[in-house]
ZAMARGU-4260 file (C-alpha; in steps of 0.2 Angstrom, whole numbers, plus 5000, padded with zeros to 4 digits):
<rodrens>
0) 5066/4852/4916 | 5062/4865/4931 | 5065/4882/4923 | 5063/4899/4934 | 5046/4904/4933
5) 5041/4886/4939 | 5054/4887/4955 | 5046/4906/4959 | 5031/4898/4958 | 5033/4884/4969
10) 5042/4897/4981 | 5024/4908/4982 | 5014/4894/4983 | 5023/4887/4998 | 5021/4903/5005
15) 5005/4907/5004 | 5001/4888/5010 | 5011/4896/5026 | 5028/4884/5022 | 5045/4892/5027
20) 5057/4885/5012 | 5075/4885/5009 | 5082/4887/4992 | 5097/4875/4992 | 5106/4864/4976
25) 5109/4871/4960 | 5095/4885/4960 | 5101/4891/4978 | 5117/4895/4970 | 5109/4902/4955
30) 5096/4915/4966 | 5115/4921/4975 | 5125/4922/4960 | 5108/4932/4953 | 5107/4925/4936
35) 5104/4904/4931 | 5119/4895/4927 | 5114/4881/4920 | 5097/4869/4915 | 5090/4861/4931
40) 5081/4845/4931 | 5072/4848/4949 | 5071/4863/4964 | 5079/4855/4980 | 5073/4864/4997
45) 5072/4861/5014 | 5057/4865/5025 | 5053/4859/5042 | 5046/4841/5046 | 5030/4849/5051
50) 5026/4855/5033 | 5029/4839/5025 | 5011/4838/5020 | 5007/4853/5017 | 5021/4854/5002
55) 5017/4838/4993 | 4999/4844/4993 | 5004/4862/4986 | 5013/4851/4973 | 5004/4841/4967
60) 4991/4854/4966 | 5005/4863/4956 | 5004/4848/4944 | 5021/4839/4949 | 5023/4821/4955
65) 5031/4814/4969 | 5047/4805/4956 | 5057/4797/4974 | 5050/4794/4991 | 5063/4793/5004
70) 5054/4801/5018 | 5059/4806/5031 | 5074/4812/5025 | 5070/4817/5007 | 5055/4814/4993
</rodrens>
């Protein structure tokens, strides 16, 4: 289960490992309606190629796992 406090902290860590995210899926429509919906099982984004590395270390390092790898296109 990926409740709130877990996608804001994803959001900052990313940040401050310098990765521009986008918030898209269920909890990007949750943060424009301004309130959650609904349980979410996951945070789906999108970043840039480039920062590929950078966000599965600041995961892990956050304590997820990698569940499915389909790189390039998604993990």
């Amino acid at each position: 289960m990926m409740h709130a406090p877990d996608v804001i902290e994803v959001i900052n860590a990313l940040g401050s490992a310098s990765v521009d995210v986008w918030v898209h899926g269920g909890w990007g429509i949750d943060a424009l309606l301004g309130e959650q919906t609904r349980a979410h099982d996951d945070l789906d984004v999108i970043i840039r190629a480039d920062d590929v590395k950078a966000l599965i270390r600041v995961t892990r390092e956050l304590g997820f796992a990698m569940m499915t790898d389909e790189l390039p296109k998604s993990l």
